[in-house]
N, C-alpha and C positions, 0 to 999 in steps of 0.2 A: 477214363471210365469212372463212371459215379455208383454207389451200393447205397441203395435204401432199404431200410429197416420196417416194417410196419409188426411193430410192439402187438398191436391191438390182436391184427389178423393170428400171430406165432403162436403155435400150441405146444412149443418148449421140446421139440422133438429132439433136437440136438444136432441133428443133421449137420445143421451148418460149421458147427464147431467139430466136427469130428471130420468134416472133407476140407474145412481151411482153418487150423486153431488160432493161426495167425492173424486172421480176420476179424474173425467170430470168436464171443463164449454163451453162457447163461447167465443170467441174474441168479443171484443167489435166491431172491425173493420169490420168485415165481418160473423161473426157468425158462422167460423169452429170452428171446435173443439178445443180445448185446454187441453193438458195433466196436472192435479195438482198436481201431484208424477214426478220420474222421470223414469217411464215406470215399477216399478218392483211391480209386489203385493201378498200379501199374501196370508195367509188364511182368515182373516178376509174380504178381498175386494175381493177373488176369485171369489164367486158367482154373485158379484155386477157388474163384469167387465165381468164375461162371458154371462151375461144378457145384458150389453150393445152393447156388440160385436153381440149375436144374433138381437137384436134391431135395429143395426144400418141401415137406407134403402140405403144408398149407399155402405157399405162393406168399409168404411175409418178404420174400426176397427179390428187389430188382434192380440191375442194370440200367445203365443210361450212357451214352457214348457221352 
């Protein structure tokens, strides 16, 4: 499973980082998103990343098998 980031679309909500911190943070700069892997996740952070991606209010966030 792959997590794409789209910087542009993220309006810094935080969402993603507060439902997988393990994943996710914020830029200090501006408050998107910030990827902490380099996009691939297991099984272990499956559920935490498809909770983020459901969470997130602007749709910066997607899965890919």
């Amino acid at each position: 499973m792959q997590i794409q980031a789209d910087t542009e679309r993220c309006v810094g909500a935080g969402m993603c980082a507060l439902t997988a911190p393990d994943l996710f943070d914020q830029s200090d700069h501006d408050g998107t998103v910030v990827l902490l892997t380099d996009g691939r996740c297991g099984r272990q952070t499956a559920d935490a990343a498809r909770a983020a991606v459901a969470n997130c209010p602007s749709g910066a966030l997607t899965l890919t098998d």
